[in-house]
N, C-alpha and C positions, 0 to 999 in steps of 0.2 A: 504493500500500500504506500509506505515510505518513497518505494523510487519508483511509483507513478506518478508521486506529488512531486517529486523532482523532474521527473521528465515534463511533465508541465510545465513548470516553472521553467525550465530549462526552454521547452518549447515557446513557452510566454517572451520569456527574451530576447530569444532570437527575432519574434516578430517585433518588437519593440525597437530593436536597433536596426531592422530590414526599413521600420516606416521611417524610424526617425533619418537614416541614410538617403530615402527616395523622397521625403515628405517634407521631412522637417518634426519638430515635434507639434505642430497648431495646421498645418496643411501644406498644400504643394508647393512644392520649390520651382519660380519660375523659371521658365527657360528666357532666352532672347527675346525683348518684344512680349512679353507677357506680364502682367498684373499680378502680385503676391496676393496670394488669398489671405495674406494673415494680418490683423491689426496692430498696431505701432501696442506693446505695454504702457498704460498712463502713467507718467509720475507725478509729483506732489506741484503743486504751484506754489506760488507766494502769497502770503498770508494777507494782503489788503482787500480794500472793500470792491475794489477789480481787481480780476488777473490779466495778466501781461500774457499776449499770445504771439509768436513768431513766424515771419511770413514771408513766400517770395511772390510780387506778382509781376511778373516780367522775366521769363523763359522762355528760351526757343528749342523747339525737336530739330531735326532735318528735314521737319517739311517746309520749315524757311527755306527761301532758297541761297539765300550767303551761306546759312549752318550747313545745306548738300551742300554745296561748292565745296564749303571750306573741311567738308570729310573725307574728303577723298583719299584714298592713296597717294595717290600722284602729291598730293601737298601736305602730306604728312598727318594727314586727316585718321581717326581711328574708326568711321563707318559709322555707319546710320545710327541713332539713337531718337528713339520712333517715341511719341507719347508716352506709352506703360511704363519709358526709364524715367520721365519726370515722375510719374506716383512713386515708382518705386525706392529714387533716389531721395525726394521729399518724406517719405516714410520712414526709413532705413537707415538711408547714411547720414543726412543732415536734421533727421527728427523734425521735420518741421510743422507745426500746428494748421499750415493752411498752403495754397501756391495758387497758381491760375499758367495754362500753356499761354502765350502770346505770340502766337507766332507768326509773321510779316503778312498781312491779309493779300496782297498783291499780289502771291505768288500760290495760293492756298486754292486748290481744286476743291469741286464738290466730294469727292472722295476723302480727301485729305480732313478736310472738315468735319466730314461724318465720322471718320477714325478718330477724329481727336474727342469731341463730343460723346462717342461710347467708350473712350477708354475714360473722360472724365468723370462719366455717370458711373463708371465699373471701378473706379476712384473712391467714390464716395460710399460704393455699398458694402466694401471690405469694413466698416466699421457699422457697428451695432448703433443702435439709435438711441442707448442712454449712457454708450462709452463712445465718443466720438474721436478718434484721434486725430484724423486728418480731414480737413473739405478742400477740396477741389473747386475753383471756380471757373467758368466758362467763359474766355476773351482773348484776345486778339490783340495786334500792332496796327494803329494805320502809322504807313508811313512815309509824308510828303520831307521831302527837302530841294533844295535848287542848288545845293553845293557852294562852293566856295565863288563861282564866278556869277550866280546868278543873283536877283535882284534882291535886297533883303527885304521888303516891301512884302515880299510877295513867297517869305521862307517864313512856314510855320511850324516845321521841327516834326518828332516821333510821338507818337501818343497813343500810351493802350487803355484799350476800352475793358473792362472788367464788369460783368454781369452778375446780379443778387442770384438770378434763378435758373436750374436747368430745366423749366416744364416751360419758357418763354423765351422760345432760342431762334435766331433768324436763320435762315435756308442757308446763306452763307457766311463770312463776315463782310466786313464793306472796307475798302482799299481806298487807298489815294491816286490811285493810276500809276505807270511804272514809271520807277527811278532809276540813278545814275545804276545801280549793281542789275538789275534787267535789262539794262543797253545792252551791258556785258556779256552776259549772260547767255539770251537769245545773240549778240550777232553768228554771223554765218561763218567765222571766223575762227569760234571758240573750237567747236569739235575736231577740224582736222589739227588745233593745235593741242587740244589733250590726248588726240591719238598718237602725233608725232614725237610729243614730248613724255612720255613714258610706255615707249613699245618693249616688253609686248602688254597693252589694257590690261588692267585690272578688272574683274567685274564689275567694281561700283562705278568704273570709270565709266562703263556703259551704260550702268544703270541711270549717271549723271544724264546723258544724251535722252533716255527714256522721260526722266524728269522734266528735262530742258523744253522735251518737243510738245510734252503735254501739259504743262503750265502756261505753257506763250502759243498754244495753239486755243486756247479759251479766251473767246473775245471777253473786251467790258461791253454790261448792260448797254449803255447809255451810245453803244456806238453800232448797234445792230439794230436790224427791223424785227420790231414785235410780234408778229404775224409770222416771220418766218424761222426764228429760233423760237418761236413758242412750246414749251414743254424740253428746249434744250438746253444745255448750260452755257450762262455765260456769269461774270464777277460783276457785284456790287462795285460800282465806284463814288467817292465822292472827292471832290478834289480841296477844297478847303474843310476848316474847322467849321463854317459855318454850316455849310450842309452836310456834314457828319452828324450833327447835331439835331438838324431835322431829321436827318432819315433816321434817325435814333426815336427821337418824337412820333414818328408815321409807324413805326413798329411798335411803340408801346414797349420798347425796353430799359427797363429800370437798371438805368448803365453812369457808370462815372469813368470818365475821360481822364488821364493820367499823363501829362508831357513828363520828358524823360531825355535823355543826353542832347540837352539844349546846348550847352556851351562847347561840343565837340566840334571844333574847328572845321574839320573836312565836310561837314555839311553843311554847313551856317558859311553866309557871308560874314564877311569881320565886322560891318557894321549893324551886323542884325540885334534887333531889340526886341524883349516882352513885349513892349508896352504896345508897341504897333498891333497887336491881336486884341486890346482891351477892348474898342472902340464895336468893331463886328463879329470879330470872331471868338470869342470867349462864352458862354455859359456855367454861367455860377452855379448852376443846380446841378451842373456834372462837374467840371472841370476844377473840385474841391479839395484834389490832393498835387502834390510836383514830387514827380523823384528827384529829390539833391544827390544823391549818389547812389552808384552802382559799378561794377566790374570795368567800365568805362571811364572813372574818372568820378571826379567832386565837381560837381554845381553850384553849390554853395556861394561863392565871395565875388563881393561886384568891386573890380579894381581899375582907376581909372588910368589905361594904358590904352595905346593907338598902336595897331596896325602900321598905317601911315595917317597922314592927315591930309584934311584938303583945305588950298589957300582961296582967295576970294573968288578967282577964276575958277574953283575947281579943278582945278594941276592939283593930281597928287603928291604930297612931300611925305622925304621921310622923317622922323618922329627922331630926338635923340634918347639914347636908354635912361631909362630911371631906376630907381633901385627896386631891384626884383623883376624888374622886365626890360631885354635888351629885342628891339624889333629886327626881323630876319633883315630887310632892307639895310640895316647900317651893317649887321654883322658881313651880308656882301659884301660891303664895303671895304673892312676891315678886312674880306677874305681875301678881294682884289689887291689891297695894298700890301698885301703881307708876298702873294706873290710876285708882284710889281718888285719888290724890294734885290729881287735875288738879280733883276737889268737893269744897268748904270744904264745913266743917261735919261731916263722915264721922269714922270712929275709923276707921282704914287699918288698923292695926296690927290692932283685931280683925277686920275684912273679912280681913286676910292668914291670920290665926289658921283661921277659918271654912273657909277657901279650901282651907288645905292639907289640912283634917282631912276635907272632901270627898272632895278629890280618894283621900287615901287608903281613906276607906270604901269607894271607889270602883275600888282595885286591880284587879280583876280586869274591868270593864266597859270593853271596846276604845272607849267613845265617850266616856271620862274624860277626853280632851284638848278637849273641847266646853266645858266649865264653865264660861270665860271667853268669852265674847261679844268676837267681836274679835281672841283673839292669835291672830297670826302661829307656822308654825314656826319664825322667825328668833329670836322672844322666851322658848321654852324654853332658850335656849342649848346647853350640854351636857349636860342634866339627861338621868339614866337612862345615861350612857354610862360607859364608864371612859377615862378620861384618861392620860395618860403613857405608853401601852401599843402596841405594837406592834400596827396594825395589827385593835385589837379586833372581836369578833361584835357585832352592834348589838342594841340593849337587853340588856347583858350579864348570865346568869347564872350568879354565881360556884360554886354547887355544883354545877354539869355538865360545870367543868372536867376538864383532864387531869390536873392537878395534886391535884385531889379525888380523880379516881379514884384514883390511886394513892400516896393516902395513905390510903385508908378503909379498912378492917381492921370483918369481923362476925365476933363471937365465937359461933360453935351447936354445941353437943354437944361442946364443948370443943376443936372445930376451928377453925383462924383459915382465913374467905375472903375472897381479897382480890385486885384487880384487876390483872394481871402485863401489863400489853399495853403492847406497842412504841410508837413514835409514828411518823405517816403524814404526808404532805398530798398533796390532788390539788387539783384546779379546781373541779369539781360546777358546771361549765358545763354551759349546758343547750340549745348551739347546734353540738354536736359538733365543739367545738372541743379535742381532749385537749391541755393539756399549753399551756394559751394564756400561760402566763407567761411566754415566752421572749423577751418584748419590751412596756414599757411604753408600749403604745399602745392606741389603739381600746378606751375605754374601756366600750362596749357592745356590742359586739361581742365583744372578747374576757374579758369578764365578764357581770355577770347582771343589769345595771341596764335599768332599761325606762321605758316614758313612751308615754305616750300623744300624742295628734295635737294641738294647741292648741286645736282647738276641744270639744277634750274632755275636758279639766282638771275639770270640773262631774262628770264619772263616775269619774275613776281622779286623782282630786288627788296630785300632788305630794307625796314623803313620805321623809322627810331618811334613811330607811332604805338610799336609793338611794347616798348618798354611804359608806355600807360596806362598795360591794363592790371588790375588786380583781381583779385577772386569773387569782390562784389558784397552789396550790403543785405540787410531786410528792414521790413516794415515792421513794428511792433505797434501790436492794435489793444487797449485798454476795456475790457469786454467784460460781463455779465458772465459767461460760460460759452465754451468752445460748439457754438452754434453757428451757423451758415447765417441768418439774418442777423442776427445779435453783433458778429463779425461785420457786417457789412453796413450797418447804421453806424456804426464805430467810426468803419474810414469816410462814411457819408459826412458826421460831423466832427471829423477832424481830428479826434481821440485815439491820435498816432502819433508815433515818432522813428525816425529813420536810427538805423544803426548801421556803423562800417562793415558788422558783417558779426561781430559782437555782439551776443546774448548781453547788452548791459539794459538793467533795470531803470528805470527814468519816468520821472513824475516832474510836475510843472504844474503848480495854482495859483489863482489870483484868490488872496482873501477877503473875500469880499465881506462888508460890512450889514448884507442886508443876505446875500445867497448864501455866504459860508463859501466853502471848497469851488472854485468852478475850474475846471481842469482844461489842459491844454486844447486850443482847437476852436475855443468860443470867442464868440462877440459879446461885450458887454459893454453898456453904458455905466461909469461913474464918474463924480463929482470932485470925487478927494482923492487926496496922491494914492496911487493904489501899495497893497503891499503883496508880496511875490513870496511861496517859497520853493525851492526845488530841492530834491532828493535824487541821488543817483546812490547803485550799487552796482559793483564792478560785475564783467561776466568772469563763469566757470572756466576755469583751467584745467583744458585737457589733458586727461590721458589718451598714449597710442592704442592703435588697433580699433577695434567694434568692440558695444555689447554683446552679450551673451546671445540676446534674443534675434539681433541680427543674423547670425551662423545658424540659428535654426528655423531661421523665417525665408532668410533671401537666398542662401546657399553658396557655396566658397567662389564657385569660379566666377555668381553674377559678383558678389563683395569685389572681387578683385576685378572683373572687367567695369564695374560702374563704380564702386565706391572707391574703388584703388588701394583697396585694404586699410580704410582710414574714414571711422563715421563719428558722426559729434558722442562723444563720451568725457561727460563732465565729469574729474573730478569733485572734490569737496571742495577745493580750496578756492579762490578768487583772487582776481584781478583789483587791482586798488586803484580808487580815484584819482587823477592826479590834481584838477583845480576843475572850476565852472565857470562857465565865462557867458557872461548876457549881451544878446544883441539888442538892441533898441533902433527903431526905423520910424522915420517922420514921412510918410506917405508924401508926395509931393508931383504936382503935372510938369516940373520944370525939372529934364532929368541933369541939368547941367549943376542942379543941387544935391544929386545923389552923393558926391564928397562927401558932405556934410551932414544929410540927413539920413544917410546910414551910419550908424558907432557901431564899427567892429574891431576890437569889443568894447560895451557899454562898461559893463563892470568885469573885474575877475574876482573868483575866490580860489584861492589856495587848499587844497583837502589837507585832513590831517586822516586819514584814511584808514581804520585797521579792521578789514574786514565787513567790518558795520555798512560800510558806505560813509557817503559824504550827504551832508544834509542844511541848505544854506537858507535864511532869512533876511528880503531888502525892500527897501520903500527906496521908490521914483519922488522925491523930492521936488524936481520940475516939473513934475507932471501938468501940473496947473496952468506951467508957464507957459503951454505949446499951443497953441492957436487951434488945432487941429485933431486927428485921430494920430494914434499912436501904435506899433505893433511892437512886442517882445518875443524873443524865445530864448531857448536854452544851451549851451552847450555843453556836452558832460564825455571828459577825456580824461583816459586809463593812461597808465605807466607807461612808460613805452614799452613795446614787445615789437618783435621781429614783423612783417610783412612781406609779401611778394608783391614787388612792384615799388616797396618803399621808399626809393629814392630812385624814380625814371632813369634820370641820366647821370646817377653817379659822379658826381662833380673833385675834380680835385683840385683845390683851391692852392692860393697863392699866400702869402702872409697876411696881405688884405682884404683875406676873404674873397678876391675874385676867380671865378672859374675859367681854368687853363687848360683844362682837359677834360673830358669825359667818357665814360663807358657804357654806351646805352645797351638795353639788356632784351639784345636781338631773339628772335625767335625764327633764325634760319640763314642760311648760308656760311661763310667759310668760319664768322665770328660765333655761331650760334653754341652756346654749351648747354646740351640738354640736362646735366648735374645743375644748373645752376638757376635757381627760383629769384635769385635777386631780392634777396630777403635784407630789410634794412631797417631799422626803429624808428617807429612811427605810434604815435600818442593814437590809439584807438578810440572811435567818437561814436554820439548820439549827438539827436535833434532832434530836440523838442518840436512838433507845432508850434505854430504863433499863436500869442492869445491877441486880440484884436479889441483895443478899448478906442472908445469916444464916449464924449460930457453929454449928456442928453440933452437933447434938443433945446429945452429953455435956456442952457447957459450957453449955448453955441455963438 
């Protein structure tokens, strides 16, 4: 009887380590492309009267068409990563409480869409309905820009759209019509040079041409006869913000409009500005959050630097450098004379003169860096960038900032409009990886830098743009309980804050005298100096590897193909506050006052930090004094710790502090070190929402 119950037991076992081998121990272990059937384990939250939720909304699959492109073999690409890797990566590796796919709507087939929509629904249903770990939301990229040569008038930047619901979903999403990377793309050009430039094909290399021919072989609505594609496919388009926004209205969808890598040079004219959109193309009842930062760069700081400038005639001039910003145009300059120097006989100085004043006639002509015969990108140094600054957008432009927007003020019909939106960050990874900050590693992988094969440096050169990206931030939302609308009334009114990519905790209140607590995000009318206080606590410090529950949920070789053997695993221990620093913004129509009517920073505080967090108490004293409406927010920055991407160009300075060399921190060609993440210290941040005060109307 004895060794019956053994051989059961015996037998018992066997099947137990057969499932847990092929299953997991909670259900199937996915393959490629497929949906883990098992729910994230919940852990404890923080103890206030809301909990703090973490969130990415802004990821791309490879149904974008840059993120195909840029998977390829041929460019060093590591292959499709289809929707089910965002749940799974958002689940799994990065833990994260919430995400949304957004992926380029211009490039997005009706197929493409309907995959993305049932893996988000098939997202959602992995969790039980009174343990909720992860939601899924349903949206999109539109994405209009006119690049660097075209009108800035008429440049209104990236913007994803994010939906409360998936039982009210449009047939497709709606586009801006095609951009500069679909020229690319479709010309007739592309294929026989990805055939010639890595024979013998790769599959996906063909599968790229499969992609190519049936996304640019589907007309836009708006340019076909209705009668005759009727019941066929063709793409939503709308070309401005403003009629995104109707056809948003004519569907009946309860959607908020998200702009996002506004200051990114290569798409924005250099003189492009927020404020130009206040006037028609804005909608306050969506357009209620801005990404300040994500894997792309910091949005945040409005700094008043030039390009070039223009004199009464409008002749472009070039600009002389100021501290922290030296314009590409002089640095020409400086390149021309430097090699002028090595032929007697020459006037250098006017060769340098000559040089600069080219290169600026030459603003808007993407092949402006050609002029000089010979340089190097090592020999620009930092020209075109901003210096001193967190983590900047590359080829920075300062009127797209956040800080622009919401200090520009349009006076029409005696109404003031003006831009009231929270502040965001996600990733705008374009490898379905949501939420990839959670560990400074893998610097192309879990960011958006790319490179081609060495023998191919002659077709996709090397371009110091590469050393600008990092792993990217999230959105932290202040919520009731980890619900889908409860979430999404949150980011509606503004009851968010951006993180570098840092789990840091962050609170920001006005104490009001009649409301008590109003937390960041609001409008509010008062009379008396307001008083303020903010709290931050530092994020968890990781431990290597994955959880437990990862290894028996997602299974080793997806861990190591998506998470890269490396998922957020907090520690006990934290990261320490280092100071808080307040901005204070004087809304103003005159942006030639932004100098002045933006203080960055208004105040600092100094942490004395152990553990606890840092927790600060201040009255605006002028308040009274300011004619006008007022806006605050917060910034709350950890120790320094290491980064990927942390210092772009690696500067080595001279006794004066100036920069004499550089190391940009390539992703391809003969310089490119694949060891090498370009890890450098960097103060990890939060931001707060603005809280948005004005005197009520009798003392106005």
């Amino acid at each position: 009887m004895k060794i019956f119950k053994y051989l059961l037991a015996f037998l018992a076992l066997i099947i137990v380590l057969f499932a847990i081998s092929a299953k997991g121990l909670f259900g199937n272990l996915p393959s490629d492309g497929e949906i883990a059937s098992d729910p994230r384990p919940l852990s404890s939250r923080n103890s206030m009267d809301k909990q703090i939720f973490f969130g990415d909304l802004h990821v791309h699959t490879t149904f974008s068409q840059d993120a195909f492109f840029f998977s390829l073999p041929l460019l060093q690409g590591e292959g499709a990563h289809p929707p089910a890797d965002a749940c799974n990566f958002a689940r799994f590796c990065s833990a994260l409480d919430f995400f949304s796919i957004t992926d380029h709507a211009e490039g997005i087939t009706q197929n493409m869409w309907d995959q993305t929509i049932e893996a988000t629904k098939n997202c959602n249903a992995v969790s039980s309905n009174t343990d909720t770990d992860l939601i899924a939301f349903a949206g999109w990229e539109w994405t209009q820009m006119v690049g660097e040569a075209g009108d800035p008038d008429k440049h209104y930047g990236h913007k994803n759209i994010i939906l409360r619901n998936l039982d009210n979903l449009p047939k497709a999403p709606i586009g801006a019509g095609l951009g500069g990377m679909d020229m690319i793309l479709k010309s007739p050009l592309v294929p026989p040079l990805l055939l010639l430039a890595d024979f013998p094909p790769e599959k996906i290399d063909f599968d790229f041409l499969k992609y190519r021919d049936e996304t640019y072989s589907i007309p836009f609505c708006s340019n076909v006869n209705g009668d005759k594609f009727e019941g066929s496919e063709c793409k939503e388009e709308a070309s401005t913000p403003r009629e995104l926004f109707n056809r948003l209205d004519e569907l009946s969808l309860d959607a908020l409009v998200i702009p996002h890598g506004t200051t990114w040079g290569i798409h924005a004219p250099a003189n492009s500005t927020m404020s130009s959109q206040l006037l028609e193309q804005h909608d306050p009842e969506k357009q209620r959050l801005f990404e300040v930062y994500s894997g792309h760069g910091n949005s945040e700081v409005y700094k008043n630097i030039k390009h070039v400038i223009q004199n009464e005639d409008g002749q472009n001039l070039c600009p002389k450098p100021t501290n922290g910003f030296e314009p590409c145009c002089w640095r020409a300059g400086e390149i021309a004379k430097k090699q002028c120097f090595s032929n007697e006989g020459l006037d250098c100085e006017k060769i340098g003169q000559e040089t600069r004043q080219n290169f600026a006639d030459r603003i808007k002509d993407i092949g402006r860096f050609g002029i000089i015969e010979g340089a190097k990108p090592e020999d620009w140094l930092q020209c075109g960038q901003l210096q001193n600054e967190f983590l900047p957008a590359y080829n920075y432009r300062p009127g797209m900032s956040a800080q622009v927007a919401l200090a520009s003020e349009i006076i029409s019909e005696g109404k003031s409009k003006r831009f009231k939106m929270g502040l965001i960050g996600s990733t705008d990874n374009h490898k379905a990886r949501a939420g990839s900050g959670y560990k400074e590693f893998a610097k192309k992988a879990m960011g958006d830098s790319w490179g081609a094969k060495d023998n191919l440096t002659w077709l996709l050169p090397p371009e110091r743009g590469a050393s600008f990206y990092s792993t990217g931030g999230l959105v932290a939302v202040h919520a009731d309980s980890l619900n889908r609308d409860k979430i999404f009334d949150s980011l509606y009114e503004r009851e968010v804050y951006a993180t570098s990519g840092e789990r840091i905790l962050l609170w920001f209140n006005l104490k009001h005298p009649e409301m008590g607590n109003v937390p960041m995000g609001q409008e509010v009318e008062i009379s008396t100096n307001p008083v303020f206080q903010v709290k931050a606590v530092g994020s968890f410090k990781q431990k290597p590897g994955c959880p437990d529950y990862v290894h028996t949920s997602l299974g080793q070789n997806e861990i190591a193909r998506l998470c890269l053997n490396e998922c957020y695993n907090p520690s006990s221990d934290r990261n320490l506050i280092d100071r808080i620093e307040i901005i204070k913004i004087i809304p103003s129509p005159n942006p030639d006052k932004f100098p002045d009517q933006i203080q960055d920073p208004w105040k600092i505080f100094n942490c004395m930090d152990s553990i606890e967090g840092c927790e600060i108490k201040f009255t605006d004293d002028t308040y009274n004094d300011s004619q006008g409406d007022v806006v605050y927010y917060a910034r709350a920055i950890q120790n320094p710790t290491l980064a990927v991407g942390g210092d772009p160009l690696r500067c080595t300075l001279d006794g004066e502090g100036n920069c004499i060399k550089i190391k940009p921190c390539y992703a391809s060609g003969e310089d490119f070190d694949p060891e090498d993440d370009c890890l450098a210290p960097v103060g990890e941040r939060a931001w707060s929402s603005p809280l948005f005060l004005s005197k009520p109307k009798n003392l106005q």
